[in-house]
C-alpha positions, 0 to 999 in steps of 0.5 A: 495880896494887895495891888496898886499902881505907879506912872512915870513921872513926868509932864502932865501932858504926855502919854505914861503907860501905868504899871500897876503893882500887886504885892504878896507876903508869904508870912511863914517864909518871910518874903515879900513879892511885887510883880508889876503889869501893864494894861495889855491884861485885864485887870481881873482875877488872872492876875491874882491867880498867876500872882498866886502861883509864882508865890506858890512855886517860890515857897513849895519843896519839890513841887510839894507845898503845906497841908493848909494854906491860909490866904487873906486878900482884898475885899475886892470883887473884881480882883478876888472875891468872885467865883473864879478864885473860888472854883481855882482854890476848890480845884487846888483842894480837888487835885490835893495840892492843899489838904484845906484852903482859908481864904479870908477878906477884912471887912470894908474900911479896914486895910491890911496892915502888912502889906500896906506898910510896904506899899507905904514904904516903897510910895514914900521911897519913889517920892522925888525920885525920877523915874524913867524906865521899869528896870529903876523902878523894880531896883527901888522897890527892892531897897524899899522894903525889908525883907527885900521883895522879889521883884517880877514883870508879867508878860503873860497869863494862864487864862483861868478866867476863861476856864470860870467863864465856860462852867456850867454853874456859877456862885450866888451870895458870895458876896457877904461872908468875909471866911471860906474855908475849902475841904475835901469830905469823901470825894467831895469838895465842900466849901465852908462860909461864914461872915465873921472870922469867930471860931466860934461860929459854925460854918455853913457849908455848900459843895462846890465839886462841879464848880472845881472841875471846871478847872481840871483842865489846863488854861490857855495862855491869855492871847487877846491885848487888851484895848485900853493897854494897846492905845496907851502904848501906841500914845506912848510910842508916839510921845517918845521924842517929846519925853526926850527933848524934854529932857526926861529920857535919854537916849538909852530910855528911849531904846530901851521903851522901844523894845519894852513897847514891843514886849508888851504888844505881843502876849508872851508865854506865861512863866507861872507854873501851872496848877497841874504842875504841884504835887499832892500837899506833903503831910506836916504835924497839926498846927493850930489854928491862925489867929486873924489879924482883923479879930481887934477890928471886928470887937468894935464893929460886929455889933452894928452887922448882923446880916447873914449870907446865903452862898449857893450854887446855880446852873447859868443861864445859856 
């Protein structure tokens, strides 16, 4: 799971509203997503985790999914590495829509290879091109890359932030360990870390069972625009003639970023099923285990890292 951004192209001096991309590879399915947002959201662990079920509501049979879900995802705090995502995936873990969940991360200066290839393939396709309205840009993502994504705008979020927000507890040294590994062991569900992806290395294991609960509810949609989406949009708005006399928009452009404009200033229904929404994993024969891509790169570096982590949950501070 990746994300990056493209702009409109255009005159350096009027407004362009970013539309940042996340993209997503289903490896045992073959397919590939890539689903574009505008700074109306945070840029935070909602849109990872709305991101993640569409992906998981594409690849499920009846509303059922695989045993085990392996996840790799970027390095990034903000985005992914945070308590959010991990009490989300506990609670996928408490609610049996996973039997297991592997969450892994690449360490920092090391890229996914996979995903990065299509966002290479799609930046070096956009080159030269003009782009004037999302809709072309969605159409060249699609011939960019191979299989061809599966392409989507989001105009709403389930708020499972908010739902990490208001728990009790919060994690601590999370930061550090670049494996997790979530399971359910007699009620309870234990969360298995480690720095390195060795398999043999043995797994510190926490419980994390309050920290999922606090996601057994079902969200709110998110209904707060965000300061930085609305002043760029009203910019926008504002420079819409300039873009035409200039040239870059035609009439259709600009009627078609009038209605866009107005999408965007309202905070839609989310159109990401809800987590309370799949059915217990369906039982599968035993696979082996997967092999981590970043294994190679880390026989080059491991030596030169040897601090241990320490996860642990605490009661937050009121």
């Amino acid at each position: 799971m990746r994300e990056s951004f493209v702009f409109l192209q255009g005159d350096a001096n009027l407004t362009r509203v970013h539309h940042h991309v996340t993209g997503v590879l289903a490896h045992g399915q073959k397919k590939a997503y890539a689903f574009t947002w505008t700074d109306k959201f945070h840029p935070d662990t909602n849109i990872t985790i709305n991101c993640l079920l569409h992906v998981l509501e594409d690849v499920a049979e009846d509303k059922a999914l695989p045993p085990v879900l392996y996840l790799q995802a970027d390095n990034s705090a903000k985005d992914n590495k945070n308590f959010i995502l991990i009490g989300f995936l506990a609670n996928l873990v408490q609610r049996k829509v996973f039997h297991k969940i592997k969450l892994s991360f690449l360490m920092v200066g090391h890229t996914h290879e996979d995903v990065d290839q299509m966002f290479s393939r799609i930046s070096v396709h956009l080159t030269g091109k003009p782009i004037p309205t999302l809709p072309v840009l969605q159409s060249l993502m699609r011939d960019a890359y191979h299989p061809t994504p599966m392409v989507q705008h989001l105009d709403g979020l389930w708020n499972y932030r908010k739902l990490g927000m208001a728990s009790g507890v919060t994690l601590h040294g999370h930061s550090g360990p670049h494996v997790f590994r979530f399971k359910e062991v007699e009620g309870a569900v234990q969360l298995g870390y480690k720095q390195w992806p060795y398999q043999s290395a043995p797994y510190k294991v926490i419980d994390v069972t309050q920290l999922a609960a606090a996601f057994e509810v079902d969200p709110e949609p998110v209904m707060t625009l965000n300061e930085k989406g609305r002043t760029s949009l009203e910019a926008m708005e504002s420079d819409l003639r300039k873009w035409q006399e200039g040239g870059k928009l035609t009439g259709s452009d600009i009627a078609w970023w009038e209605t866009h404009i107005d999408g965007e200033r309202c905070m839609a229904a989310p159109s990401a099923p809800l987590a309370s929404s799949f059915l217990h994993f369906a039982e599968s024969e035993n696979r082996d285990e997967v092999a981590y891509p970043e294994l190679d790169a880390l026989s080059a570096h491991i030596n030169t890292l040897s601090n241990e982590s320490n996860v642990r949950v605490s009661k937050k501070r009121r």
